[in-house]
mmCIF entry with sequence, helices, sheets and N, C-alpha, C, O atoms, coordinates in Angstrom:
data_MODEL
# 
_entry.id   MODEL 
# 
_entity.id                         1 
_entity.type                       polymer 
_entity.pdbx_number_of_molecules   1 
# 
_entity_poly.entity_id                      1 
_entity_poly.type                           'polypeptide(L)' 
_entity_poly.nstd_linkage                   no 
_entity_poly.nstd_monomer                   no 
_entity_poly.pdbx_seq_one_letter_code       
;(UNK)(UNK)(UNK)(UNK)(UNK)(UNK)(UNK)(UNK)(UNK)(UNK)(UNK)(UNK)(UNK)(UNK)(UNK)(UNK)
(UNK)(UNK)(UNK)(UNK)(UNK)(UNK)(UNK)(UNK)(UNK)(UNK)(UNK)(UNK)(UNK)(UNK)(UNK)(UNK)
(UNK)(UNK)(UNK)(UNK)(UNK)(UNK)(UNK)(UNK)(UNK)(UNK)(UNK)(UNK)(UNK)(UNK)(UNK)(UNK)
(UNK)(UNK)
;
_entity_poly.pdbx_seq_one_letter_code_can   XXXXXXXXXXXXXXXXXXXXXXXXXXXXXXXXXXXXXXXXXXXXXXXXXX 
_entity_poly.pdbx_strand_id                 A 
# 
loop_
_entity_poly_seq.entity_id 
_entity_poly_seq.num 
_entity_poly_seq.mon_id 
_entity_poly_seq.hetero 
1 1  UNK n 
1 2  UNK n 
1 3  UNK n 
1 4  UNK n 
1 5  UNK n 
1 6  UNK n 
1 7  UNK n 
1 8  UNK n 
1 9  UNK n 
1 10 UNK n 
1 11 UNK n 
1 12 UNK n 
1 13 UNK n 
1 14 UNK n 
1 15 UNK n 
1 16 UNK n 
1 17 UNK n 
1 18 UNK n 
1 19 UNK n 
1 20 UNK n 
1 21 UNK n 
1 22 UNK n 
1 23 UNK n 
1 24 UNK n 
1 25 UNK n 
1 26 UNK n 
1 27 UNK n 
1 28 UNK n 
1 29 UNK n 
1 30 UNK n 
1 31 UNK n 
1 32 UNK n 
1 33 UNK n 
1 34 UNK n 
1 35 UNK n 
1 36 UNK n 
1 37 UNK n 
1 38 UNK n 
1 39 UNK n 
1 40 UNK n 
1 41 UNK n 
1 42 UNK n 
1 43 UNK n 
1 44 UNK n 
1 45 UNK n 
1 46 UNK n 
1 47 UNK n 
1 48 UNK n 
1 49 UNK n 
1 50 UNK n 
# 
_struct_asym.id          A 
_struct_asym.entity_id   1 
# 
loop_
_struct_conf.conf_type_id 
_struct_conf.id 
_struct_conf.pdbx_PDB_helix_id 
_struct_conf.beg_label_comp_id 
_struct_conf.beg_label_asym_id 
_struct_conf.beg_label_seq_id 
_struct_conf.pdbx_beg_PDB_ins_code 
_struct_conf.end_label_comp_id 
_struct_conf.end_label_asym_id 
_struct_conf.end_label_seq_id 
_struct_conf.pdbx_end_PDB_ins_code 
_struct_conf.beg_auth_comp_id 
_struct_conf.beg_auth_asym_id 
_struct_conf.beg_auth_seq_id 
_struct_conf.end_auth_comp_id 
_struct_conf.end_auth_asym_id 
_struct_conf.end_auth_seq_id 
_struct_conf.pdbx_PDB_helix_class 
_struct_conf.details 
_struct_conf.pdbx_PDB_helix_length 
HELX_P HELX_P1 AA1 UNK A 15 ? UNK A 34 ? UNK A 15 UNK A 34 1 ? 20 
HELX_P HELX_P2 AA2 UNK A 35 ? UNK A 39 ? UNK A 35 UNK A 39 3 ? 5  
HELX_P HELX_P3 AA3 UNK A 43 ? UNK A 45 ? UNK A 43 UNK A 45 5 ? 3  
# 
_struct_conf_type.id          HELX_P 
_struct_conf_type.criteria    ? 
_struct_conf_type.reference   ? 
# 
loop_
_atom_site.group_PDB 
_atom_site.id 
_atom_site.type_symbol 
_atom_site.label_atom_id 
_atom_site.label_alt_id 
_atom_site.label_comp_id 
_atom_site.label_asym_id 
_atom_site.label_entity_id 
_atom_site.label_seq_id 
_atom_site.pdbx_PDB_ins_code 
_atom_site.Cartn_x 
_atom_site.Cartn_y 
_atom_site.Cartn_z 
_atom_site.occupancy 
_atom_site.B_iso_or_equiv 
_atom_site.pdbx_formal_charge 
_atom_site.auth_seq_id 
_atom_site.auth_comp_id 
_atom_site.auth_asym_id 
_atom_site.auth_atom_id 
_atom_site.pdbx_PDB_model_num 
ATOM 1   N N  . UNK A 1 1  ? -97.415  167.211 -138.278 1.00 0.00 ? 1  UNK A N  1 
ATOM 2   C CA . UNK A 1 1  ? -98.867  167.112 -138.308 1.00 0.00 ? 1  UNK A CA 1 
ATOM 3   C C  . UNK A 1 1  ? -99.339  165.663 -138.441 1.00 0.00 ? 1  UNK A C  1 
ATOM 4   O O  . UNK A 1 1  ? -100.537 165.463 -138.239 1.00 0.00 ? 1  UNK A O  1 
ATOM 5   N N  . UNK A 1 2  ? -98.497  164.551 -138.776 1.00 0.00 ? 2  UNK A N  1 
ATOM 6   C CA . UNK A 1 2  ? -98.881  163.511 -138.965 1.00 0.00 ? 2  UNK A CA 1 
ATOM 7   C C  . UNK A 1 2  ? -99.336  162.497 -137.870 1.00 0.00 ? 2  UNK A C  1 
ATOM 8   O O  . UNK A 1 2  ? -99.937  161.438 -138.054 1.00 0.00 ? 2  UNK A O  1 
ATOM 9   N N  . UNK A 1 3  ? -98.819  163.182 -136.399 1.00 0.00 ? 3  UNK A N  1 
ATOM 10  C CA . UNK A 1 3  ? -99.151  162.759 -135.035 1.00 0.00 ? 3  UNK A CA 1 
ATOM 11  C C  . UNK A 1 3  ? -100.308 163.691 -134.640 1.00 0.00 ? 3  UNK A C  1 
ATOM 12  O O  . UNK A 1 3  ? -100.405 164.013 -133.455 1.00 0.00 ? 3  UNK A O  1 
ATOM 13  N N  . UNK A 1 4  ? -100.821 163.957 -135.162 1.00 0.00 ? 4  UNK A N  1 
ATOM 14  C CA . UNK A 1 4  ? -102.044 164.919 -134.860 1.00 0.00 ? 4  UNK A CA 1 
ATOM 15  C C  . UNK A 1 4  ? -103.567 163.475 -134.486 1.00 0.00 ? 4  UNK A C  1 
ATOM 16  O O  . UNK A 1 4  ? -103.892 162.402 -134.995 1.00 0.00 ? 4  UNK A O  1 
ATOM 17  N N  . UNK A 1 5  ? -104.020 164.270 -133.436 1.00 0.00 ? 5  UNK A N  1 
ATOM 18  C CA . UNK A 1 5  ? -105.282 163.085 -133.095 1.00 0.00 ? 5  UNK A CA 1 
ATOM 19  C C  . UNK A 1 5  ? -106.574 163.671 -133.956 1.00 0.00 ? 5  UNK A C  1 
ATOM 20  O O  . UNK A 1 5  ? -107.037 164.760 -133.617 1.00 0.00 ? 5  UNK A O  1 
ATOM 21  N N  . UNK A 1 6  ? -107.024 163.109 -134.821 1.00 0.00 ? 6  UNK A N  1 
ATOM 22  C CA . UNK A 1 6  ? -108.068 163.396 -135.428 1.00 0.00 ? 6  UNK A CA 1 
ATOM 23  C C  . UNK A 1 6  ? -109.408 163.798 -135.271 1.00 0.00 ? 6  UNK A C  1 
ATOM 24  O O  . UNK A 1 6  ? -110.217 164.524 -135.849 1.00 0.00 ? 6  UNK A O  1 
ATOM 25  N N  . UNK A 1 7  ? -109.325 162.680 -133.762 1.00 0.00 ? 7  UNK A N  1 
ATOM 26  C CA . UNK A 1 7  ? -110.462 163.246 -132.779 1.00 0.00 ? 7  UNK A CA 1 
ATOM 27  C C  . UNK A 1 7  ? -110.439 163.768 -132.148 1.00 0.00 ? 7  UNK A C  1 
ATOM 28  O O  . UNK A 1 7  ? -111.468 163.744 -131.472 1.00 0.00 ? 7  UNK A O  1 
ATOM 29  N N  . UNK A 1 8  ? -109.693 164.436 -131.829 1.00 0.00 ? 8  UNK A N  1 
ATOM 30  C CA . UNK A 1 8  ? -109.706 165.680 -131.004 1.00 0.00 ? 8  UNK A CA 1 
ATOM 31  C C  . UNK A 1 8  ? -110.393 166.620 -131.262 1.00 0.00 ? 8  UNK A C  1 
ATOM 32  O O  . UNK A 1 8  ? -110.376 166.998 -132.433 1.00 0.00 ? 8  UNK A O  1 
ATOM 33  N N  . UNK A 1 9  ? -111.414 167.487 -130.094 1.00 0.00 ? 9  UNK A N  1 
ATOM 34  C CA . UNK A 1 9  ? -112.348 168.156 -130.366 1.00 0.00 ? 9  UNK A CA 1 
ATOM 35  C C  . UNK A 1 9  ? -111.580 169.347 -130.487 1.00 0.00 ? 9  UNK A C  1 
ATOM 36  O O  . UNK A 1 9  ? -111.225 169.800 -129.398 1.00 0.00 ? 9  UNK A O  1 
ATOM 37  N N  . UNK A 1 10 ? -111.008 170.362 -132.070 1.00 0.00 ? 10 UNK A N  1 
ATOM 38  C CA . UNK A 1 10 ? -110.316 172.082 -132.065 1.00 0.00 ? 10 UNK A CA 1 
ATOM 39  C C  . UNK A 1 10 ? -110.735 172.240 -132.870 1.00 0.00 ? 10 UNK A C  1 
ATOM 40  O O  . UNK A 1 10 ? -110.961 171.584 -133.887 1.00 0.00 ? 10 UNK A O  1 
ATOM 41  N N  . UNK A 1 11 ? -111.033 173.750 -132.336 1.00 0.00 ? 11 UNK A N  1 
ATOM 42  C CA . UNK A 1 11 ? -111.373 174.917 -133.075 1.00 0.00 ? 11 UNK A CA 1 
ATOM 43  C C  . UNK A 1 11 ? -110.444 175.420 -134.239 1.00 0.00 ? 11 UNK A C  1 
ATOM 44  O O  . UNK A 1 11 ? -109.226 175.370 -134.068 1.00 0.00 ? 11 UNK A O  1 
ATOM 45  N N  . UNK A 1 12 ? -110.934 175.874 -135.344 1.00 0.00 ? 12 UNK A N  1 
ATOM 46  C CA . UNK A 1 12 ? -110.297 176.246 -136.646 1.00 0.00 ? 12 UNK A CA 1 
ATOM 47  C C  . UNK A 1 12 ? -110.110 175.255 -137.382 1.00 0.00 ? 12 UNK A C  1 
ATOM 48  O O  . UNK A 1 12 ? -110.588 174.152 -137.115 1.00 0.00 ? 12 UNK A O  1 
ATOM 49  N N  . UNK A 1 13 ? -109.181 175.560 -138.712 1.00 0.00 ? 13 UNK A N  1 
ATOM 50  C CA . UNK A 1 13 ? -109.302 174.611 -139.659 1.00 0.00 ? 13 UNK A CA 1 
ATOM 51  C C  . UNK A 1 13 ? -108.180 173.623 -139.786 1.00 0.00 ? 13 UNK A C  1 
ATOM 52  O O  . UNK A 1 13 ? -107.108 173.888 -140.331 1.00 0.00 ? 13 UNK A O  1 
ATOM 53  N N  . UNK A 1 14 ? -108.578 172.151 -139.100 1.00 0.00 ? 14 UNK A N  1 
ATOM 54  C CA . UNK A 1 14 ? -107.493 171.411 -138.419 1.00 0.00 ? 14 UNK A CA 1 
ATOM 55  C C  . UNK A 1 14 ? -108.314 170.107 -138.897 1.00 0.00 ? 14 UNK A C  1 
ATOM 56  O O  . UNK A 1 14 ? -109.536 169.976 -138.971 1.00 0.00 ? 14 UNK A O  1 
ATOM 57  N N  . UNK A 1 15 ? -107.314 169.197 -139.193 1.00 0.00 ? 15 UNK A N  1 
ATOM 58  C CA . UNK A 1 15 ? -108.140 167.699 -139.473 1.00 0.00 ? 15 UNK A CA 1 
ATOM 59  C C  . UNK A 1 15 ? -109.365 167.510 -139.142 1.00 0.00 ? 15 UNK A C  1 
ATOM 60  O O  . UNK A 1 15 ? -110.454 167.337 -139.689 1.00 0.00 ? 15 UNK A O  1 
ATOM 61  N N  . UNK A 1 16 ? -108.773 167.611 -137.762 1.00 0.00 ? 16 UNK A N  1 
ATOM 62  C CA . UNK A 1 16 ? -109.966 166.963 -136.437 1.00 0.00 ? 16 UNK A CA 1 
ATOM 63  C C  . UNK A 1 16 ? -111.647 167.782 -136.608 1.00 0.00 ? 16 UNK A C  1 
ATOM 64  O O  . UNK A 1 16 ? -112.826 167.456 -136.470 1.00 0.00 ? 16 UNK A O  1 
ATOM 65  N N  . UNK A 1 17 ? -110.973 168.824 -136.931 1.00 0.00 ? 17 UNK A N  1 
ATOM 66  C CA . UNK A 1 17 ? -112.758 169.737 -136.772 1.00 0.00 ? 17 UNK A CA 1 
ATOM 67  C C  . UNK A 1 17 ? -113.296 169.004 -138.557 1.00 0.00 ? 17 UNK A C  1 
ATOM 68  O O  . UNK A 1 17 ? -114.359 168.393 -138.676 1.00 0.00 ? 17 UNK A O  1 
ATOM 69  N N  . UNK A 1 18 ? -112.534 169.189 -139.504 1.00 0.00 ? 18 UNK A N  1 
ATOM 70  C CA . UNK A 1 18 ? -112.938 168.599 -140.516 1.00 0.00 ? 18 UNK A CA 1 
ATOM 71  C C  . UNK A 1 18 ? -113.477 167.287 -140.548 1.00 0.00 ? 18 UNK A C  1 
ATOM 72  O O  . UNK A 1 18 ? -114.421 167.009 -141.289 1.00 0.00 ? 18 UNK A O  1 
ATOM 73  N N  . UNK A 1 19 ? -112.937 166.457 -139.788 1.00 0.00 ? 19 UNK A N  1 
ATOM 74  C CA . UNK A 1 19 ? -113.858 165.400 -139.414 1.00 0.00 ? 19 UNK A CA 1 
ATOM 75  C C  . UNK A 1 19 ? -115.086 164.747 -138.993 1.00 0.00 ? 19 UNK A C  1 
ATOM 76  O O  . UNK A 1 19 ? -115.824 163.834 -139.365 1.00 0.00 ? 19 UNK A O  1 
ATOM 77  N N  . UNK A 1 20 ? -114.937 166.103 -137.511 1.00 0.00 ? 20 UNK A N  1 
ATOM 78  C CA . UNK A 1 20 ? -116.074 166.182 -137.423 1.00 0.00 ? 20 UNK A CA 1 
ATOM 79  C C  . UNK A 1 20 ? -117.508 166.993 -137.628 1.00 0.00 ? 20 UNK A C  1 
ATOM 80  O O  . UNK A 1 20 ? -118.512 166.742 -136.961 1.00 0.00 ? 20 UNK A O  1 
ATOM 81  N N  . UNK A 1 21 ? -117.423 168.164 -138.824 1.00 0.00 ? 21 UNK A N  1 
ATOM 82  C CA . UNK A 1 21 ? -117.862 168.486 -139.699 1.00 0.00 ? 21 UNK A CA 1 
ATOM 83  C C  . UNK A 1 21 ? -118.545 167.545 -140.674 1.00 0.00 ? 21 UNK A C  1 
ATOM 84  O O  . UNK A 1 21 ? -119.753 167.584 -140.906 1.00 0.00 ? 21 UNK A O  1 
ATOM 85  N N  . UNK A 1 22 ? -117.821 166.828 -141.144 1.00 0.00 ? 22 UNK A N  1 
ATOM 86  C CA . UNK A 1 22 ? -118.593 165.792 -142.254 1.00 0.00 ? 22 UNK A CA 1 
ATOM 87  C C  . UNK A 1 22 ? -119.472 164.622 -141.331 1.00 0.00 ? 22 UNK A C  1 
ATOM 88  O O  . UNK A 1 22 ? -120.402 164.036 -141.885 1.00 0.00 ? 22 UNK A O  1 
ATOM 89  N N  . UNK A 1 23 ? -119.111 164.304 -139.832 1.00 0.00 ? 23 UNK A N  1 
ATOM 90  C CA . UNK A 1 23 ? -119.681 163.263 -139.447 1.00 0.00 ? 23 UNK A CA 1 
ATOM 91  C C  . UNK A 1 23 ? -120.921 163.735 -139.188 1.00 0.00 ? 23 UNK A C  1 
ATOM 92  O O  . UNK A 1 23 ? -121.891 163.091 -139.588 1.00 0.00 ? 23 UNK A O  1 
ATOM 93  N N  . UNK A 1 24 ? -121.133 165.237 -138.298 1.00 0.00 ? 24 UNK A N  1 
ATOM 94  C CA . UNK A 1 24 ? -121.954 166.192 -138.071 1.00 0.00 ? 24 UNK A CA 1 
ATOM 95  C C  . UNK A 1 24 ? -123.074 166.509 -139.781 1.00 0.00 ? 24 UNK A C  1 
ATOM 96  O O  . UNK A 1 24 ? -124.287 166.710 -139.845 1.00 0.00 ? 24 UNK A O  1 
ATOM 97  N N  . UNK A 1 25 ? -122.538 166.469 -140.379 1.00 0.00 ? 25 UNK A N  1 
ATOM 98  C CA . UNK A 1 25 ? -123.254 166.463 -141.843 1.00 0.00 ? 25 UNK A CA 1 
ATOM 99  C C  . UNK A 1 25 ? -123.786 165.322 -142.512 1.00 0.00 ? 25 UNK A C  1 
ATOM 100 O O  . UNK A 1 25 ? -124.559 165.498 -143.454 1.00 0.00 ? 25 UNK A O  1 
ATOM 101 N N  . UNK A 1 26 ? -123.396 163.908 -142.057 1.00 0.00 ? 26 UNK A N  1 
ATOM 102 C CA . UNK A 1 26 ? -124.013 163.145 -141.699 1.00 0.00 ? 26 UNK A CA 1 
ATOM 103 C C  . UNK A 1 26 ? -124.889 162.047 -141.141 1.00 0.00 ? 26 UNK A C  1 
ATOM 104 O O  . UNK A 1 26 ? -125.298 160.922 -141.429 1.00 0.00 ? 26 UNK A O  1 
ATOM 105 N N  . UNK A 1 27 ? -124.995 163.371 -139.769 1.00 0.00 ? 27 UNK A N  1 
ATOM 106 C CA . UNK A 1 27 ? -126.089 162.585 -139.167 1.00 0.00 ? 27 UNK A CA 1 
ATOM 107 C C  . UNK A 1 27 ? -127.081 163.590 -139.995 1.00 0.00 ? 27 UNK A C  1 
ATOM 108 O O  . UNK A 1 27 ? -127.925 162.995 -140.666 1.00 0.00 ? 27 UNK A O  1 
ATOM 109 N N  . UNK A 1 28 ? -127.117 165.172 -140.061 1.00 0.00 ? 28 UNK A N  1 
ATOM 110 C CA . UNK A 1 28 ? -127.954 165.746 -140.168 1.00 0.00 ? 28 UNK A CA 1 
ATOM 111 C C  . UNK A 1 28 ? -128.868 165.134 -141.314 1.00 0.00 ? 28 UNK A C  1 
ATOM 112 O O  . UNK A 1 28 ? -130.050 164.910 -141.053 1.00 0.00 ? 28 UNK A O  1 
ATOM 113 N N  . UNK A 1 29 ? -128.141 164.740 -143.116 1.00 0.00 ? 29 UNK A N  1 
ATOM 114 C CA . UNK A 1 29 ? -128.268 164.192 -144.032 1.00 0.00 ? 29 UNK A CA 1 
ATOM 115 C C  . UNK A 1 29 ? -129.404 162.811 -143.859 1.00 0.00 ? 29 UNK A C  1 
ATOM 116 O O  . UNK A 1 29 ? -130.376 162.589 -144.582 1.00 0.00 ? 29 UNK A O  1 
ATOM 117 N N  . UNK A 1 30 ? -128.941 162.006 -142.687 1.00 0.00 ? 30 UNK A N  1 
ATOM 118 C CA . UNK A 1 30 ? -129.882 161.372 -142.388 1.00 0.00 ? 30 UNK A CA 1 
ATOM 119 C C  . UNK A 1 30 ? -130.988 161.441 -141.793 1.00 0.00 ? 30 UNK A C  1 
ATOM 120 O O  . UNK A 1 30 ? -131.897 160.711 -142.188 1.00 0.00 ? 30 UNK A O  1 
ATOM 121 N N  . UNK A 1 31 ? -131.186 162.263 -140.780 1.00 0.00 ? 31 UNK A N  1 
ATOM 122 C CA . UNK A 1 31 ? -131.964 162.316 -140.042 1.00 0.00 ? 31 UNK A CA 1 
ATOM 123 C C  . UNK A 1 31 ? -133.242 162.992 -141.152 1.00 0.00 ? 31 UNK A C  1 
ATOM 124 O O  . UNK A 1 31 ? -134.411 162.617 -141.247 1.00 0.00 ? 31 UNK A O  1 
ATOM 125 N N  . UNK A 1 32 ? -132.530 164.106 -141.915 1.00 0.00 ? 32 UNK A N  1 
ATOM 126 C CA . UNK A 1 32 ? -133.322 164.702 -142.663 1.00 0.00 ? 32 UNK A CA 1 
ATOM 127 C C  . UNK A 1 32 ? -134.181 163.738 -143.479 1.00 0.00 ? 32 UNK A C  1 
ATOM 128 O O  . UNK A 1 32 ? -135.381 164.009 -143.437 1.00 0.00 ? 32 UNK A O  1 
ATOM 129 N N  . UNK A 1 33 ? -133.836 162.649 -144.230 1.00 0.00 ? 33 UNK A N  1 
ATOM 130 C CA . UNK A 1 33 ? -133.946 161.427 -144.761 1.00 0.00 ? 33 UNK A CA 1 
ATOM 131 C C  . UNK A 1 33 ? -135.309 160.939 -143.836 1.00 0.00 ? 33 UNK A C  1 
ATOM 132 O O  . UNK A 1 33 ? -136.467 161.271 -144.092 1.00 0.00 ? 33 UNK A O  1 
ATOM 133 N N  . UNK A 1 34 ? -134.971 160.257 -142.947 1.00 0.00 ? 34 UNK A N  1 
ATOM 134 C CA . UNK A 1 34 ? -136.022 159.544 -141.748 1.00 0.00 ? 34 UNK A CA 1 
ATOM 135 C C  . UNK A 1 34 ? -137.476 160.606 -142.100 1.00 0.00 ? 34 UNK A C  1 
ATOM 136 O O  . UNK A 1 34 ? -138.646 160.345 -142.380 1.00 0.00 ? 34 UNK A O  1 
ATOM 137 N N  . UNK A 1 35 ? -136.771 161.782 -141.934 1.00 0.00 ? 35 UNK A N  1 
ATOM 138 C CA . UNK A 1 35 ? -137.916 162.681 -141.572 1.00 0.00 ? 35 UNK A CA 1 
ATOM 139 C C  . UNK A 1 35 ? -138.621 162.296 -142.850 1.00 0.00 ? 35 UNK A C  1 
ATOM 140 O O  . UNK A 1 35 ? -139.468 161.441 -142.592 1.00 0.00 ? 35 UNK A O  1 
ATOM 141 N N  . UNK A 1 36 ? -138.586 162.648 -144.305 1.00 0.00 ? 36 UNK A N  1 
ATOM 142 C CA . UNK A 1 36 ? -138.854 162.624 -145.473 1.00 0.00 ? 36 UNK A CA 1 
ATOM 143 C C  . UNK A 1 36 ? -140.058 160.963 -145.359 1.00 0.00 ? 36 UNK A C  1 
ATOM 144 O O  . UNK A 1 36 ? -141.284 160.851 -145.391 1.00 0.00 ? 36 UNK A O  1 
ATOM 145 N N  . UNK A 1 37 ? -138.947 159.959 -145.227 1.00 0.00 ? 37 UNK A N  1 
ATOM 146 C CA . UNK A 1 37 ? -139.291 158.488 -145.074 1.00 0.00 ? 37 UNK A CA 1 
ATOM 147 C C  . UNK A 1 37 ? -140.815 158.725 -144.435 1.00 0.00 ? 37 UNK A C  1 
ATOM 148 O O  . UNK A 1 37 ? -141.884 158.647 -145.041 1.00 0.00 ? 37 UNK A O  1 
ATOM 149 N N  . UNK A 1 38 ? -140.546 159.101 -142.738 1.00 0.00 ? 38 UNK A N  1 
ATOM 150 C CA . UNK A 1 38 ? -141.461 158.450 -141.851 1.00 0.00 ? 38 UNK A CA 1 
ATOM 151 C C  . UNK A 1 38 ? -142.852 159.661 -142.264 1.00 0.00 ? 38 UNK A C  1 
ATOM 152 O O  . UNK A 1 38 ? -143.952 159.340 -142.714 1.00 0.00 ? 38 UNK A O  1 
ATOM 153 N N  . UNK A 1 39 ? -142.525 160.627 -142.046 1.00 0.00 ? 39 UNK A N  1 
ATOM 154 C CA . UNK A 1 39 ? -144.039 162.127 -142.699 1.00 0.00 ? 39 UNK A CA 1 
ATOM 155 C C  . UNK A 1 39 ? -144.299 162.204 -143.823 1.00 0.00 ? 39 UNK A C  1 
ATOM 156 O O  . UNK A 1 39 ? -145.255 162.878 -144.208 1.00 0.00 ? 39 UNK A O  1 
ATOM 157 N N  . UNK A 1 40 ? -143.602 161.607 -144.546 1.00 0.00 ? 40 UNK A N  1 
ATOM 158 C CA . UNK A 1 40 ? -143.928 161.233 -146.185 1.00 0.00 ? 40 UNK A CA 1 
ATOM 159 C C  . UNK A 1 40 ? -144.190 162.825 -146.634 1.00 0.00 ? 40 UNK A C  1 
ATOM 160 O O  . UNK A 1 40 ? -145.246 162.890 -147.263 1.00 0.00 ? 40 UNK A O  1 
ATOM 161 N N  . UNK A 1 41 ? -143.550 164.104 -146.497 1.00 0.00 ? 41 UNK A N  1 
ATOM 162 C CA . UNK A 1 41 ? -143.200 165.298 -146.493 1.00 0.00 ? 41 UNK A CA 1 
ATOM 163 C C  . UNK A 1 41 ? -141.936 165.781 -146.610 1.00 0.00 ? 41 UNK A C  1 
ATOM 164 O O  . UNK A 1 41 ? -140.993 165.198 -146.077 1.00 0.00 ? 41 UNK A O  1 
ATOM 165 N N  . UNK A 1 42 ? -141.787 166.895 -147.319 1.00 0.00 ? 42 UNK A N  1 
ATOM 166 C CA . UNK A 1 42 ? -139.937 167.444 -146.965 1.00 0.00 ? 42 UNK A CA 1 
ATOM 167 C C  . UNK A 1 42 ? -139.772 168.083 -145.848 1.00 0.00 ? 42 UNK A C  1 
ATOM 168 O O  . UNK A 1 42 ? -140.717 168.311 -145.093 1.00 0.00 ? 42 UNK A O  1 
ATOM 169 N N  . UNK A 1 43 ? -138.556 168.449 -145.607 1.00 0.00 ? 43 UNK A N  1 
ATOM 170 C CA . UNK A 1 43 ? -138.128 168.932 -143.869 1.00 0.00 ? 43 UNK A CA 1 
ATOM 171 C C  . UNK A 1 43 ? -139.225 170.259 -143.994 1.00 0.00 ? 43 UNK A C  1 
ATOM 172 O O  . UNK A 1 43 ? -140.341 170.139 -143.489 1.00 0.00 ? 43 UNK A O  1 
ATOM 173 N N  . UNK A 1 44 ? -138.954 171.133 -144.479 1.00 0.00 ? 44 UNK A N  1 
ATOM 174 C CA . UNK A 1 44 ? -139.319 172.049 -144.460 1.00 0.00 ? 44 UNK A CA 1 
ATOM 175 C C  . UNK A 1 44 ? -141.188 172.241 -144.561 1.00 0.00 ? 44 UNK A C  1 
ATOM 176 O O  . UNK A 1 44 ? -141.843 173.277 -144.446 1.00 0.00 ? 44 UNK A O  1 
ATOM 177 N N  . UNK A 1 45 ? -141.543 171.183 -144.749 1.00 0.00 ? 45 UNK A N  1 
ATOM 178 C CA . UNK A 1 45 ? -143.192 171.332 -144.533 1.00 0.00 ? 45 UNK A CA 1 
ATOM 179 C C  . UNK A 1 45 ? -143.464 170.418 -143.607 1.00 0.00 ? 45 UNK A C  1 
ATOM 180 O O  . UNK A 1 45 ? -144.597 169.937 -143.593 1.00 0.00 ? 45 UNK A O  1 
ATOM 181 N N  . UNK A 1 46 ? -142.563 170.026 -142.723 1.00 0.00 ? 46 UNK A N  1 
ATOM 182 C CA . UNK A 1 46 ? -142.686 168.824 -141.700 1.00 0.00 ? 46 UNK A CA 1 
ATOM 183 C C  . UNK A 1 46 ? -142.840 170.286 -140.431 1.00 0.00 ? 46 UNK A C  1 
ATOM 184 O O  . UNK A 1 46 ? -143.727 170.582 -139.630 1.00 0.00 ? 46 UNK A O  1 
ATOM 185 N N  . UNK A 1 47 ? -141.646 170.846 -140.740 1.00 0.00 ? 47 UNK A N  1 
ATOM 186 C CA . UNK A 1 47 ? -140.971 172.237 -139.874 1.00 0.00 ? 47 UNK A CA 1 
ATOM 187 C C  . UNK A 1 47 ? -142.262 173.068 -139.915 1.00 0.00 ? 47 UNK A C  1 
ATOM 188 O O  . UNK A 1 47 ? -142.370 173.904 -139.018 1.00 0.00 ? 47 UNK A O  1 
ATOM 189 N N  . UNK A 1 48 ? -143.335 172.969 -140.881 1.00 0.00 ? 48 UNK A N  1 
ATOM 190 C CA . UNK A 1 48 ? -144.215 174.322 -140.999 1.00 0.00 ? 48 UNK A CA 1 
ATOM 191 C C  . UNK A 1 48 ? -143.456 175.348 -141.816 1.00 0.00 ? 48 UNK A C  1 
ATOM 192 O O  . UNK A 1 48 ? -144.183 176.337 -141.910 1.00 0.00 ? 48 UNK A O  1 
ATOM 193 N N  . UNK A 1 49 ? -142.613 175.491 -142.281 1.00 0.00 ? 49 UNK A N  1 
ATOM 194 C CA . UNK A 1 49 ? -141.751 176.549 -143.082 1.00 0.00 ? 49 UNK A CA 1 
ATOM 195 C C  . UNK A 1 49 ? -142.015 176.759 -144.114 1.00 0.00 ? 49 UNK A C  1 
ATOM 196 O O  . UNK A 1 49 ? -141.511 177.818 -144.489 1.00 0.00 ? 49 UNK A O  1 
ATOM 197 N N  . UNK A 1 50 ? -142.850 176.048 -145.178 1.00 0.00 ? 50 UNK A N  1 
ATOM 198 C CA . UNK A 1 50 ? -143.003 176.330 -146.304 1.00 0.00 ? 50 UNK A CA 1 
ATOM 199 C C  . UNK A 1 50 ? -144.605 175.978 -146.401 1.00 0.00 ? 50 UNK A C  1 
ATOM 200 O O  . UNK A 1 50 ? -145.208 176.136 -147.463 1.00 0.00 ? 50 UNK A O  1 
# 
């Protein structure tokens, strides 16, 4: 497993998807952020949801 490509885009629970899981969690983390920053609101009343 130590020759395993990290970036490689697979399915199930394998480095690579774990990787990109957390990178995927932080764009979302940010973006959510911006949103907060720039509407001076939380996601969810930006969304109309609450």
């Amino acid at each position: 497993m130590e020759n395993q490509n990290r970036n490689a885009w697979q399915f199930g629970f394998t480095a690579g998807a774990e990787n990109w899981n957390g990178r995927l969690a932080m764009i979302g983390f940010a973006a959510a952020l911006i949103i907060e920053l720039v509407s001076g609101q939380g996601v969810l009343h930006f969304w109309g949801l609450m």
